[in-house]
N, C-alpha and C positions, 0 to 999 in steps of 0.2 A: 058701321060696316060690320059685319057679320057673315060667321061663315061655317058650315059643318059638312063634316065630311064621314061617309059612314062604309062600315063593309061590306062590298056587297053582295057577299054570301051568307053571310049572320045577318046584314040587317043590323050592326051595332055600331054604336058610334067609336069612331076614332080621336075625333079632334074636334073641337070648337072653341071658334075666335071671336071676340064681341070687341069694337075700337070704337073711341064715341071722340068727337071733337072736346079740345080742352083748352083753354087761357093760352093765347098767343102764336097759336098755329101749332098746338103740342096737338099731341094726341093720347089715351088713356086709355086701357081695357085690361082684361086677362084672356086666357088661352087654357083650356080645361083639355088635356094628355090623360094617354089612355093608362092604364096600368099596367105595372112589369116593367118600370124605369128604372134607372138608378136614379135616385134621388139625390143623393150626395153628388152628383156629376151636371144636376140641374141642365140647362136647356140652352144652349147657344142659338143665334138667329144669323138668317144669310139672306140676304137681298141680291134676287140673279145670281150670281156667281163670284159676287162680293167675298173675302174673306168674312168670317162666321165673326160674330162679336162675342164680348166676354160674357159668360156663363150667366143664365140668370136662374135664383133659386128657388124652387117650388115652395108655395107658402102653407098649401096644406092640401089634405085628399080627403073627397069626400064620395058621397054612394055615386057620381056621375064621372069620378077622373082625378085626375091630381091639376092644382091648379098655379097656374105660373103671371103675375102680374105685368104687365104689360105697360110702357111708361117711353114716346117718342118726342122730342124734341120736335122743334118745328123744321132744322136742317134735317133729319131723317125722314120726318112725314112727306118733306119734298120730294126726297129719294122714293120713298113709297108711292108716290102719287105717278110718278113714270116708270116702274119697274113694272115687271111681267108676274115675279112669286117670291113670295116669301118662304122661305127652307126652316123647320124648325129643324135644329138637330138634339136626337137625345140619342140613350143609349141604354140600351138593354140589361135588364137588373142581374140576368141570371149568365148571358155570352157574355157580357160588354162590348157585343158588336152595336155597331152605329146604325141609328135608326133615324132619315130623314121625314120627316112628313112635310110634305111641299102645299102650301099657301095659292092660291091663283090671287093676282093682286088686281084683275079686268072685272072694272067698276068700282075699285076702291076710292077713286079722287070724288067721285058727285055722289058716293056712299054716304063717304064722310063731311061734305059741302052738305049733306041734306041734313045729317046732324046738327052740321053747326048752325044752319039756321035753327033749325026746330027748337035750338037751347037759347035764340034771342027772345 
């Protein structure tokens, strides 16, 4: 599963998500965020309208974005497999205002079913 999302007056990317099937119904990827985060405040995730989980922290920035590791259990990938979006939430380096970038999750379940054959 894969997904980017860009701005569409610049033309520049915002966000890209890479999710590949993993051992036991997990699932594994990272998530490359645009610049001008806080980084010390790392990236909470929201499924629908779920409360946000705990913080996850950017592992490093490079010339396309800062990049955040990405790591689902097989209980959460189920949740992702029926859910509508994914919410990243970060936060702005310079306000500290909150900055959602929302996930469309429609075609994630047979995205990632086509991975995981393709890795037998």
């Amino acid at each position: 599963f894969s997904q980017t999302q860009m701005n569409q007056q610049n033309r520049q990317r915002v966000l890209a998500i890479e999710l590949h099937a993993a051992d036991g119904g997990a699932a594994e990827g990272a998530v490359v965020m645009p610049f001008g985060l806080a980084l010390p405040d790392g990236v909470t995730l929201q499924i629908d309208d779920a409360a946000p989980g705990a913080p996850i922290a950017y592992t490093t920035c490079l010339p396309a974005g800062c990049l955040v590791p990405l790591s689902f259990d097989a209980a959460m990938v189920a949740k992702l497999k029926t859910a509508k979006k994914l919410t990243l939430n970060a936060v702005a380096a310079d306000t500290k205002a909150p900055i959602p970038l929302t996930i469309s999750l429609n075609g994630f379940a047979p995205a990632l079913a086509r991975t995981q054959k393709l890795m037998q």
